[in-house]
Wavefront OBJ file of the C-alpha trace (Angstrom):
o trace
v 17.868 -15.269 36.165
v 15.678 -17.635 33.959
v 13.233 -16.621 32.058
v 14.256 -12.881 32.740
v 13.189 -12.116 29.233
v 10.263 -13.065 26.854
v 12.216 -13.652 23.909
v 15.431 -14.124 22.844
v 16.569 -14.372 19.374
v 20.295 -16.301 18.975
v 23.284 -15.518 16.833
v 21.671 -13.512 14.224
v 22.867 -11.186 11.626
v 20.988 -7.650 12.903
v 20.296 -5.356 9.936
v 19.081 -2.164 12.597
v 17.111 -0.780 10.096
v 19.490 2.774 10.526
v 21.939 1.744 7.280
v 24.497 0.693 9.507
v 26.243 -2.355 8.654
v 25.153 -5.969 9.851
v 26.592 -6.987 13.325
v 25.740 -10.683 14.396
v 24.459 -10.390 17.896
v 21.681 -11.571 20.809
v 18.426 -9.281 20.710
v 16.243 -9.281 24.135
v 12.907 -8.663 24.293
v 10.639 -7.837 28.051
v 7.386 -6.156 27.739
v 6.920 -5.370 23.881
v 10.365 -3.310 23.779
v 13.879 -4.282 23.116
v 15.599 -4.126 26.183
v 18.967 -5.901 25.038
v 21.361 -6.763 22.076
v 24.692 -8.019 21.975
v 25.889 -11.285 24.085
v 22.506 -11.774 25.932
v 22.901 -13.785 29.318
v 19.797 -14.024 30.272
v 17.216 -16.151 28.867
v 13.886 -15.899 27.344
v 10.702 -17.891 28.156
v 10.741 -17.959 24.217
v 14.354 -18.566 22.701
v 14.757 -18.646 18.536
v 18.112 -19.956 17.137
v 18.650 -17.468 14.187
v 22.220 -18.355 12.993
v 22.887 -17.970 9.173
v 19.393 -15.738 9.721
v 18.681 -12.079 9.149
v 17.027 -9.866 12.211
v 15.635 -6.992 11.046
v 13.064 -4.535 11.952
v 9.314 -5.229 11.248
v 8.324 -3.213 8.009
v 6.404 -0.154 7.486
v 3.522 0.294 4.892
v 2.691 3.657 5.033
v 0.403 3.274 2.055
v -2.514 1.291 2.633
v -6.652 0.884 2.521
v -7.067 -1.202 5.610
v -10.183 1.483 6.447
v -12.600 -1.577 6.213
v -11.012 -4.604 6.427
v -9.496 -3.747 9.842
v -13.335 -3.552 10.885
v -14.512 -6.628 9.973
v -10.944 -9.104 10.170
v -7.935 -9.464 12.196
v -5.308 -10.716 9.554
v -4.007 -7.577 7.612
v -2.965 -9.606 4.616
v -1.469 -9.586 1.960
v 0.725 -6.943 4.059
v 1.185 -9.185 7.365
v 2.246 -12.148 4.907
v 4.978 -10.219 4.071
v 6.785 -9.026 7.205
v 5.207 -5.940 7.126
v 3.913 -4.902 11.090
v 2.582 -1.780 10.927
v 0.171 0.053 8.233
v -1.132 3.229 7.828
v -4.395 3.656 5.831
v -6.377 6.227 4.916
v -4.728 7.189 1.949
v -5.872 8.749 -1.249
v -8.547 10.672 0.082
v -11.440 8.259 0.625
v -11.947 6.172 3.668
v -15.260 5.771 5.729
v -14.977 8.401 8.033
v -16.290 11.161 8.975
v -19.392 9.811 7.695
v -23.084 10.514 8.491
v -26.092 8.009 8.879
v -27.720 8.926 5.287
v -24.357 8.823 3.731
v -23.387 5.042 3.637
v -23.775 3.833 0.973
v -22.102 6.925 -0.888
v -18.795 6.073 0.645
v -19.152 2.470 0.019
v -19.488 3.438 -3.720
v -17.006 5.403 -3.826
v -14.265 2.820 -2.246
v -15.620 0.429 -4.643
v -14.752 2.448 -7.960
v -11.587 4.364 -6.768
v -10.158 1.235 -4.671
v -11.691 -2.132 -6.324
v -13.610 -3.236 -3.365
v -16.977 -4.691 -3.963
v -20.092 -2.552 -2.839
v -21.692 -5.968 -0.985
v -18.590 -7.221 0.669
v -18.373 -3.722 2.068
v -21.870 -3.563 2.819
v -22.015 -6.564 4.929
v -18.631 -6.016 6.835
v -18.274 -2.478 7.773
v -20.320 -1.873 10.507
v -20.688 1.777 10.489
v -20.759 2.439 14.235
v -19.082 5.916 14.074
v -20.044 9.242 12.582
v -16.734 11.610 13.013
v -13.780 10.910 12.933
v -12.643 10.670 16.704
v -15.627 7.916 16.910
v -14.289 6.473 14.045
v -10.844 5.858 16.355
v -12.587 4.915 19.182
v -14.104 2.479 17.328
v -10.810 0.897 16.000
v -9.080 1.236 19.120
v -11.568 -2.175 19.919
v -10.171 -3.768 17.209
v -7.019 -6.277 17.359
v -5.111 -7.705 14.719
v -1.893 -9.280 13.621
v 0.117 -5.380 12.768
v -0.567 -2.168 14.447
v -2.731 0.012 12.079
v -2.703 4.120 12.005
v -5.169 5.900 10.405
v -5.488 9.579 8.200
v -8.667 11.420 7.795
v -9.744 11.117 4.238
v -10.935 14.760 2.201
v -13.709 12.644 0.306
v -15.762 11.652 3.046
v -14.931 14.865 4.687
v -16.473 17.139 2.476
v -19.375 15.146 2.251
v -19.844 15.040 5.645
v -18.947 19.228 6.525
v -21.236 20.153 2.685
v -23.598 17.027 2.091
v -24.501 16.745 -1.483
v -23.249 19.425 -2.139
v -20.173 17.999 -1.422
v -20.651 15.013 -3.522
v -21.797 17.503 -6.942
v -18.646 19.123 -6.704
v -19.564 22.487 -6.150
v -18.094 24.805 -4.581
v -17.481 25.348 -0.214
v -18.719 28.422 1.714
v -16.067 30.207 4.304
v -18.285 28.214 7.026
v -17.542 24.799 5.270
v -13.646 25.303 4.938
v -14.246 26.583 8.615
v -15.867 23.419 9.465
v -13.338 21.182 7.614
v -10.465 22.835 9.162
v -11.988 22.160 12.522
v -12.898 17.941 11.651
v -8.843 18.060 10.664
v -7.657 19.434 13.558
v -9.806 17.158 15.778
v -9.177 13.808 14.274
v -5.257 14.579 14.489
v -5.716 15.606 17.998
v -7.698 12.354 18.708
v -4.728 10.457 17.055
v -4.994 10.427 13.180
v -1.339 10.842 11.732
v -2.510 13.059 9.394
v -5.365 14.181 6.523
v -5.456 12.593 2.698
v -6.374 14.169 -0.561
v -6.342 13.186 -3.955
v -6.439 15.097 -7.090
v -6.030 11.812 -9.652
v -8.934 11.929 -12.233
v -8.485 8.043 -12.251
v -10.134 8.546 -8.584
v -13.711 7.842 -9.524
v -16.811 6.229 -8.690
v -17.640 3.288 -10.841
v -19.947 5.381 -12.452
v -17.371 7.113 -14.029
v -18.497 10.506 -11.707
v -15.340 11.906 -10.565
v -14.698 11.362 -6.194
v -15.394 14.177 -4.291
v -12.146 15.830 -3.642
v -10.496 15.421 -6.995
v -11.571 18.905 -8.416
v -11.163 20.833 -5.472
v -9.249 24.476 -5.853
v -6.327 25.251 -3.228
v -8.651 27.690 -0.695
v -10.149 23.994 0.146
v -6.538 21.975 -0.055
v -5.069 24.921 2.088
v -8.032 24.794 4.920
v -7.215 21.023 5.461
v -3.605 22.391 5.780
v -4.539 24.588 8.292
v -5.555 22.028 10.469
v -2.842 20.514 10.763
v -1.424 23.713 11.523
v -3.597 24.255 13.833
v -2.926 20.934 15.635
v 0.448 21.146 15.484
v 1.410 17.688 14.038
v 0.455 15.755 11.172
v 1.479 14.936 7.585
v -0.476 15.604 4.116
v -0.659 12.876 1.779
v -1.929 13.571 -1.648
v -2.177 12.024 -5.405
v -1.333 14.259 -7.830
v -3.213 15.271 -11.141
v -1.478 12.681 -13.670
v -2.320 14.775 -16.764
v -1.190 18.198 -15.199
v 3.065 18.838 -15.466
v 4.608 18.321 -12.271
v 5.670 21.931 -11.726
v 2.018 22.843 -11.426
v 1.362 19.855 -8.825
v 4.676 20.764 -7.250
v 3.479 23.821 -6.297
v 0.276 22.503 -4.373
v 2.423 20.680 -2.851
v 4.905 23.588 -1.558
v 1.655 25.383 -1.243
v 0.220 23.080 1.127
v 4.059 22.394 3.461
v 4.157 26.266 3.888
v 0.919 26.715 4.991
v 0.957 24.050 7.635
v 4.276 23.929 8.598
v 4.067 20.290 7.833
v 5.452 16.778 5.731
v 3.552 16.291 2.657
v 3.990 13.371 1.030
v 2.588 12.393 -2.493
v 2.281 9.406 -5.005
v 5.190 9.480 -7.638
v 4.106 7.520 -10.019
v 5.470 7.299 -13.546
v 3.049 7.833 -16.618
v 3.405 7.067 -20.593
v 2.013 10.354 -20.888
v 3.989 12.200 -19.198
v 7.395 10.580 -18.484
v 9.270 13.786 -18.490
v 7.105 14.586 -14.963
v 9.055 12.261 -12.874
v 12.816 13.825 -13.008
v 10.583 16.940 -12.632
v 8.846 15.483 -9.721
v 12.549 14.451 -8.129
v 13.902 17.765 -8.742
v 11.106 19.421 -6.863
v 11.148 17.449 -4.001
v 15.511 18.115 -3.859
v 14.149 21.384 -4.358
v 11.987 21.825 -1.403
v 14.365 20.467 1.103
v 17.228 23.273 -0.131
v 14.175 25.616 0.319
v 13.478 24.027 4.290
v 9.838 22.277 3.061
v 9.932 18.435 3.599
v 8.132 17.197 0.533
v 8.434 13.296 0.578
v 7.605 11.119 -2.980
v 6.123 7.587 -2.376
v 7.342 5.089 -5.313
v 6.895 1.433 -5.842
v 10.337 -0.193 -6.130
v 8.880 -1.808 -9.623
v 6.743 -0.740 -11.973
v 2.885 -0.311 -10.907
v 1.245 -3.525 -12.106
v -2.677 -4.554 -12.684
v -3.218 -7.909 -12.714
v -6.108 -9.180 -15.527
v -7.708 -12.827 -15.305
v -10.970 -14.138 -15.978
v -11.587 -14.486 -11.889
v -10.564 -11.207 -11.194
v -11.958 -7.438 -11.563
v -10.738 -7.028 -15.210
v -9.059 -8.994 -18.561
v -8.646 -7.569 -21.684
v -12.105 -8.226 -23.413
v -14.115 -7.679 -19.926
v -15.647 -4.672 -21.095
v -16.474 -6.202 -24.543
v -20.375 -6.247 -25.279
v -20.105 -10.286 -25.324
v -18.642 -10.257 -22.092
v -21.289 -9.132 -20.202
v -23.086 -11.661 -20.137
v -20.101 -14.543 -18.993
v -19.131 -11.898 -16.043
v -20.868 -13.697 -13.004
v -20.655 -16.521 -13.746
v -18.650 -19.304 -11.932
v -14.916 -19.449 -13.409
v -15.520 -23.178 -15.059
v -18.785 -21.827 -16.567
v -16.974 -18.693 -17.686
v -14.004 -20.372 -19.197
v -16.597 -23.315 -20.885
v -18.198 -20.508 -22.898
v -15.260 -18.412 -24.076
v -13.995 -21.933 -25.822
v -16.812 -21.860 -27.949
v -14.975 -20.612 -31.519
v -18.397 -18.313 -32.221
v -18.007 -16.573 -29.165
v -14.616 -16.225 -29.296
v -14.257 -14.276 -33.043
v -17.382 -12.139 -31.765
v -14.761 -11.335 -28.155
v -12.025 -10.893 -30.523
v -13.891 -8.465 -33.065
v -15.101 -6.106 -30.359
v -14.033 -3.213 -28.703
v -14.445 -2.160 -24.677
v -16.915 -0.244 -23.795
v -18.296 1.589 -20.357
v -19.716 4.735 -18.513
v -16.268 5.028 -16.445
v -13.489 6.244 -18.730
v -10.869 5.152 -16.686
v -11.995 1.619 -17.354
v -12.106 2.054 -20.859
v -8.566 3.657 -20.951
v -7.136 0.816 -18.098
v -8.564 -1.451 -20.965
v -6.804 0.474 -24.002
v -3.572 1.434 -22.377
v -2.089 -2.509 -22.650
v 0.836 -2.274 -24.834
v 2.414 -4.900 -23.105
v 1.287 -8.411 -20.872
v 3.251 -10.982 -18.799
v 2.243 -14.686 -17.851
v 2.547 -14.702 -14.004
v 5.098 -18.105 -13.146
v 3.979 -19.950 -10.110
v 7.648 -18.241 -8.369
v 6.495 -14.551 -9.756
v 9.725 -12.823 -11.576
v 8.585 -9.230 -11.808
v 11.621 -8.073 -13.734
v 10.152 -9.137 -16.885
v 12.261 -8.043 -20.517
v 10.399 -7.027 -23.523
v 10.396 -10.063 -25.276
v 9.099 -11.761 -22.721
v 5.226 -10.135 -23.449
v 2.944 -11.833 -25.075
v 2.587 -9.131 -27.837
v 6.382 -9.603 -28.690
v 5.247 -13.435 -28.458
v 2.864 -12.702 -30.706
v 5.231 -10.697 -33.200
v 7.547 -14.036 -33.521
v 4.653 -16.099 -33.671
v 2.343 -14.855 -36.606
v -0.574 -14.591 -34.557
v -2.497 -11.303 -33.194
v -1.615 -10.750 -29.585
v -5.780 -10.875 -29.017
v -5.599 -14.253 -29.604
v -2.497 -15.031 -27.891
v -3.915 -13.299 -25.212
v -7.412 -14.957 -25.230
v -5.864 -18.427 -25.075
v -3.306 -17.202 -22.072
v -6.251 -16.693 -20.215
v -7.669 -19.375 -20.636
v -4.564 -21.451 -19.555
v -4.637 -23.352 -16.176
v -8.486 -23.655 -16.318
v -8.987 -20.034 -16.435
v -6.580 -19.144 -13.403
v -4.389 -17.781 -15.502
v -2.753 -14.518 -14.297
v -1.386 -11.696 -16.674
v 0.365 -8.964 -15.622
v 0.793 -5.557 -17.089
v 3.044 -2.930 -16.166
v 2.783 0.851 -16.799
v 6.452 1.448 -17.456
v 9.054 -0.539 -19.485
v 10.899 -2.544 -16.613
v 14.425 -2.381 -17.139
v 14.281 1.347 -17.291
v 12.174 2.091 -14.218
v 14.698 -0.284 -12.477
v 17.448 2.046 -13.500
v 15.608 5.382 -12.674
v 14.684 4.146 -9.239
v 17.846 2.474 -8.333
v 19.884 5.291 -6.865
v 16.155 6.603 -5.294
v 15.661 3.647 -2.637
v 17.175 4.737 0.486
v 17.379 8.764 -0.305
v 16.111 11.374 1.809
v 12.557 12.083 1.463
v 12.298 9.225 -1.020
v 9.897 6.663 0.433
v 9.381 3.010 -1.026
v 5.264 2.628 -0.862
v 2.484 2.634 -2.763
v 1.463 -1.027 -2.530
v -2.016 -0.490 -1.650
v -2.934 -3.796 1.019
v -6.339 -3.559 1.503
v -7.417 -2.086 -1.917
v -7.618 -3.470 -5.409
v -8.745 -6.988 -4.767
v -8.941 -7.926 -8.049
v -6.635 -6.183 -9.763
v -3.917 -5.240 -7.987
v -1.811 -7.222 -5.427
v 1.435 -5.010 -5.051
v 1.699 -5.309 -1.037
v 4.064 -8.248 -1.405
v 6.417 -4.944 -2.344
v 8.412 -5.824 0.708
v 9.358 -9.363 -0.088
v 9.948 -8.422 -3.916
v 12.440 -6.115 -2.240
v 14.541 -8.789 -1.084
v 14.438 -11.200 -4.001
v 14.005 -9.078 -6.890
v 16.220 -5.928 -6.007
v 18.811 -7.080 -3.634
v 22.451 -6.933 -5.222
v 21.499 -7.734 -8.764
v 21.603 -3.490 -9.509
v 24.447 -2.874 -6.316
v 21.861 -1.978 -3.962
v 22.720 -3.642 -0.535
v 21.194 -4.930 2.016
v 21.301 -2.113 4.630
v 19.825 0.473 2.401
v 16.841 -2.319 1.470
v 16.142 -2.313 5.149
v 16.339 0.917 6.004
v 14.086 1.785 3.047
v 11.091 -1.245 4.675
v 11.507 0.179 8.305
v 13.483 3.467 9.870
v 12.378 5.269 6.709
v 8.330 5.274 6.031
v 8.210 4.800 9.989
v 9.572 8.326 10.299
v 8.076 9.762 7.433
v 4.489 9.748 9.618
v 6.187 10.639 12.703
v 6.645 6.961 14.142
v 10.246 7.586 15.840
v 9.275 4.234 18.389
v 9.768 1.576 15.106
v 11.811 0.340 12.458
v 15.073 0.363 14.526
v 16.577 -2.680 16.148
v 17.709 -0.901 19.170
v 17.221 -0.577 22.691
v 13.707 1.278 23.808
v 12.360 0.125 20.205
v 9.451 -1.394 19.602
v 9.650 -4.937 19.353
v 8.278 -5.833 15.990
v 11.263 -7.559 13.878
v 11.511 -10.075 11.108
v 13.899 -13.208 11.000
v 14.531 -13.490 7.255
v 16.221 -16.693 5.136
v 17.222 -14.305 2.534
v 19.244 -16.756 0.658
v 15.623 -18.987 0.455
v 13.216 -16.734 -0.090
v 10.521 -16.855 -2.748
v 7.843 -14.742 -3.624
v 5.062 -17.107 -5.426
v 2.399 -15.809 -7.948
v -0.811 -14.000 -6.387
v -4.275 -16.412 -5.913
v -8.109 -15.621 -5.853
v -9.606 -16.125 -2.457
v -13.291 -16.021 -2.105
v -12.969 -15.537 1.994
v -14.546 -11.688 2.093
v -17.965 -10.800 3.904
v -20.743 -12.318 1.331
v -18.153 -14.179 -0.143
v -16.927 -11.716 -1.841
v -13.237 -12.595 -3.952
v -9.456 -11.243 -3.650
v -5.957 -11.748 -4.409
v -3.998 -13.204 -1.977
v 0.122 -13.642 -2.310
v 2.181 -16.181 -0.553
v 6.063 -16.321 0.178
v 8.819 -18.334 1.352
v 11.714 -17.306 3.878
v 9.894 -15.327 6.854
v 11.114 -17.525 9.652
v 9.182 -15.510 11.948
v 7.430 -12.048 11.854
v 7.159 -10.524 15.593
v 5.073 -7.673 17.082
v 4.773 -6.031 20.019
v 7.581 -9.112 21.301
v 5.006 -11.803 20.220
v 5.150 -14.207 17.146
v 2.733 -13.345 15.067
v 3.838 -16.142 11.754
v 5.960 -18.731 11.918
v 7.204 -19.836 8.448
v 4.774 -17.527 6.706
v 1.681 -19.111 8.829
v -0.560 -17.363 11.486
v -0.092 -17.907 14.731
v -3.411 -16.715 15.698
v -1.721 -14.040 17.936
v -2.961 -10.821 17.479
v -0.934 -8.086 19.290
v -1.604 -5.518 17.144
v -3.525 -2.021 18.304
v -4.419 1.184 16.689
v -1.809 3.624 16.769
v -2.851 6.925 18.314
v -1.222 9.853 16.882
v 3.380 10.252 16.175
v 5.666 8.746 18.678
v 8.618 9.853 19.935
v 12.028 7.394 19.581
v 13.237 6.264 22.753
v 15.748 8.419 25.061
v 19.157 6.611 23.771
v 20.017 6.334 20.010
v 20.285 3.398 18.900
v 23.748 3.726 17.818
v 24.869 4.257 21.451
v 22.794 1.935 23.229
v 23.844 -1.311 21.113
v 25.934 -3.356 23.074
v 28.155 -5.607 20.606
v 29.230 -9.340 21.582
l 1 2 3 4 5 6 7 8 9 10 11 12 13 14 15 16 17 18 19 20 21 22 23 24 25 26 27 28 29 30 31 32 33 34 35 36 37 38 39 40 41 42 43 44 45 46 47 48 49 50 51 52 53 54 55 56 57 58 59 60 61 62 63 64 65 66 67 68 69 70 71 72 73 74 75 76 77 78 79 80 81 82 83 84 85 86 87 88 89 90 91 92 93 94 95 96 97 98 99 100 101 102 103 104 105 106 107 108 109 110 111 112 113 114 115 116 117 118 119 120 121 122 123 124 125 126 127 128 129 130 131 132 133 134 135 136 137 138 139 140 141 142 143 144 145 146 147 148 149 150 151 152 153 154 155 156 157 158 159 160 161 162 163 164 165 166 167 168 169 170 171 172 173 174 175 176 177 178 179 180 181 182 183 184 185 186 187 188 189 190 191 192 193 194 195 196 197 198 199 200 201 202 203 204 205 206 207 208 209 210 211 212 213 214 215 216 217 218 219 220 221 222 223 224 225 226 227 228 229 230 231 232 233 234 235 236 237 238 239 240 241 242 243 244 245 246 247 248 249 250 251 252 253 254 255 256 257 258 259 260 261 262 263 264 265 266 267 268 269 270 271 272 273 274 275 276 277 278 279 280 281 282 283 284 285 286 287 288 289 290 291 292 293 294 295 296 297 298 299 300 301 302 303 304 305 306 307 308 309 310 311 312 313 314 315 316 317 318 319 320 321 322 323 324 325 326 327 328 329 330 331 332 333 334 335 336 337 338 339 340 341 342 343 344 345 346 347 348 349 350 351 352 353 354 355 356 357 358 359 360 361 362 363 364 365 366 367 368 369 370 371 372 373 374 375 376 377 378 379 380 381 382 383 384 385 386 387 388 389 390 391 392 393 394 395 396 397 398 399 400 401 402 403 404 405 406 407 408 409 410 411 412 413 414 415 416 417 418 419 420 421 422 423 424 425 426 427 428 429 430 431 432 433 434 435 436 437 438 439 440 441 442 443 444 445 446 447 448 449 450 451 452 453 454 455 456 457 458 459 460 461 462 463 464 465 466 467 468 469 470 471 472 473 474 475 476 477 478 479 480 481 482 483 484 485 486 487 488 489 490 491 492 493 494 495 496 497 498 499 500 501 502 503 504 505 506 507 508 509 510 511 512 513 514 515 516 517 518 519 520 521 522 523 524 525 526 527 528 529 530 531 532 533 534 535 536 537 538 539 540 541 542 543 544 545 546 547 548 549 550 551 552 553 554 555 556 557 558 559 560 561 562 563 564 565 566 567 568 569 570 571 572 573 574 575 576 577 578 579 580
């Protein structure tokens, strides 16, 4: 009987990932699947002592931009840093397929002003060797990495592809191109894409400030990407709202779009200053749907959105300053050498942003508040923590205060700035994490790689919402795994149980730390991102194999393309656990 199994994992606390309570127990593992859990007598060519140690499922990240990285790496980070094993990308509408030969460089410009990704490091690392989507698939199912990845068709580079330029001018499809798009939607979800993307977010640009492709589109167009999903018979719809429209208008797209393919649609809920009367709107409609039999799913971050601003990364408060121009290439020690020059400094501090892309400008203006970033990052800043209410007790302008943060710690210096007051998107969220149709997402791995680094959601989870606000363990789990897994139609994950996928987490939740993000410079051309680093994953396991030990690589990379929804295995989990 030795070695019957691959792995065993001792004596830990099992959080199933179904809300059921913790049960300390022996899980098995033969062949990528969970064959056993309770008092396992067989042993494992692999054995890992996990007393005092959480076992959980691996997480879900159903909102991600792998589209490019997963061409040219195999380490899905910052996600796989942060016990997340499977992602789904495609989000948002843009992606890099369908694409054809002439059209490039248009999609690489458009992932660079709606997702933060620089045009060269994209230009030297995705290979391109696909035109539609089904090649697209085929050529990701050559790829291997450290998660499994699933992939959505994305409208942008759809309608470009089906209408060419005029796709890309915004004007208006034929009945032969909704035909044709229809048909691309209903082929890549037969090859195996969970679903089709849209976006309707007039922050979704290219850097030019030119809005992306399928942000103006009317409903005839949103409802012929519907129908193929109808017409293939599976599927979800993800979509980004309008921001400045009132959710009962987006709402109705949205019911719009579930009734005419008979399938999920799930959308960004994100909370605005301009509009914070759309989100309890935006709640209501989704509680809504479901009484009226539509499954309309909102993905949420479980804190406040937050853009990062530095002098090494995309933006900081006076990058779009006329004076600024000039320092933004050059190397940080340069950069920060200049701006301590008093001249330069009044002449940064007397100016105002300026750019072609609005959404720049306004990203720019919209600071009310900013946060130093502590080596251990403590998102659950109060309002007198800011450096503006700094500057208030002070005597000094927050520009200043705010020049000189940045120039702290040799310009590495990391502010943070939120788009809601903390404490109250806390308490608006609290009772959210763990509802139906409520899905925690939205941290974007992938994207954003110098502005953003929210995929380190998971981990903040654990150390910056557990039990301080009641929420318990369980429903924090369930949220990370059963939840977004089943919310694309992966019923095979996010379960400890028997027939389940083997990708789990062993968690030291008592020791865990989530540290402040870093700038990298390891992208094709040498190209720069933010990178985020934690303490407490003993061990993060798919497909039955380690793939980090103590929050380092392994080197093992297990992970595949996912091909299309899976079914959950023939015996709930519930009645298939064997206790101790």
């Amino acid at each position: 009987m030795s070695n019957q199994h691959d792995l065993v994992i001792r004596g830990g606390t099992v959080v199933d990932g179904t809300g059921a309570a913790p049960f300390v127990a022996d899980v098995a593992v033969r062949d990528g699947v969970i064959v056993e859990i309770g008092s396992v007598d067989g042993k494992g060519r692999e054995e890992i002592d996990a007393t005092g140690l959480t076992v959980t499922p691996g997480f879900v990240d159903v909102h991600t931009h792998y589209d490019g990285q997963i061409t040219w790496e195999s380490q899905m980070a910052p996600s796989s840093d942060h016990g997340v094993t499977t992602v789904v990308m495609g989000n948002c509408g843009v992606g890099f397929a369908p694409v054809r030969a002439g059209d490039h460089h248009l999609m690489i410009k458009l992932m660079e002003g709606v997702e933060d990704i620089p045009e060269v490091v994209m230009a030297e690392g995705v290979p391109f060797n696909w035109s539609s989507f089904p090649e697209y698939l085929d050529a990701l199912d050559k790829r291997q990495a450290d998660v499994d990845f699933a992939a959505q068709i994305p409208h942008s580079p759809l309608r470009v592809y089906v209408m060419g330029k005029r796709g890309a001018d915004l004007e208006p499809p034929t009945l032969e191109d909704l035909v044709a798009m229809r048909n691309c939607v209903s082929e890549a979800v037969r090859a195996g894409a969970l679903g089709v993307a849209s976006s309707r977010n007039l922050f979704h640009r290219f850097r030019s400030g030119a809005l992306a492709p399928s942000v103006t589109t009317e409903l005839d167009e949103v409802l012929a990407l519907a129908e193929g999903l109808k017409d293939a018979g599976t599927g979800v719809f993800q979509c980004n709202p309008n921001l400045d429209n009132d959710a009962e208008t987006e709402m109705a797209v949205f019911r719009a779009i579930a009734q005419q393919s008979g399938r999920p649609v799930t959308f960004s809920l994100i909370a605005t200053p301009t509009r914070p009367e759309n989100w309890d709107a935006y709640v209501a409609g989704i509680k809504q749907a479901s009484a009226d039999g539509l499954t309309i799913r909102g993905q949420f971050m479980p804190r406040p959105m937050g853009v990062l601003y530095g002098l090494d990364l995309s933006f900081n408060p006076f990058s779009l300053n006329p004076s600024f121009r000039p320092l933004a290439k050059l190397p940080l020690d340069e950069k920060v050498a200049r701006m301590r020059d008093p001249e330069l400094r009044a002449r940064l501090l007397s100016e105002q942003p300026e750019d072609p892309n609005p959404a720049f400008v306004g990203l720019i203006k919209s600071i009310t508040a900013l946060y130093r970033m502590s080596r251990v990052a403590d998102y659950n800043y109060a309002p007198q923590d800011s450096l503006q209410a700094q500057a208030e007790r002070t005597g000094v302008t927050a520009n200043e205060l705010i020049y000189d943060a940045l120039l702290e710690d040799d310009g590495r210096a990391i502010l943070c700035s939120y788009s809601s007051d903390v404490q109250e998107y806390l308490g608006k969220t609290r009772d959210m994490i763990g509802q139906d149709n409520m899905i925690v997402a939205l941290g974007d791995g992938g994207a954003h790689y110098g502005m953003i680094c929210d995929a380190a959601y998971t981990t903040y989870m654990l150390t910056g919402r557990l039990e301080g606000e009641g929420l318990d363990l369980t429903t924090i789990i369930k949220s990370l795994t059963s939840q977004p897994a089943q919310s694309v139609g992966l019923q095979d994950r996010g379960v400890v149980g028997i027939g389940y996928k083997a990708d789990l987490n062993i968690i030291d939740i008592a020791n865990m730390e989530l540290y402040r993000p870093q700038v990298t410079a390891n992208l094709p051309a040498g190209g720069k991102r933010l990178s985020q680093k934690s303490k407490g994953y003993l061990a993060t396991i798919v497909s039955g194999a380690i793939t980090y030990r103590n929050g380092v690589s392994t080197g093992v990379l297990p992970g595949r393309l996912i091909r299309g929804v899976k079914s959950a295995p023939a015996a709930p989990a519930e009645a298939a656990r064997q206790l101790a």
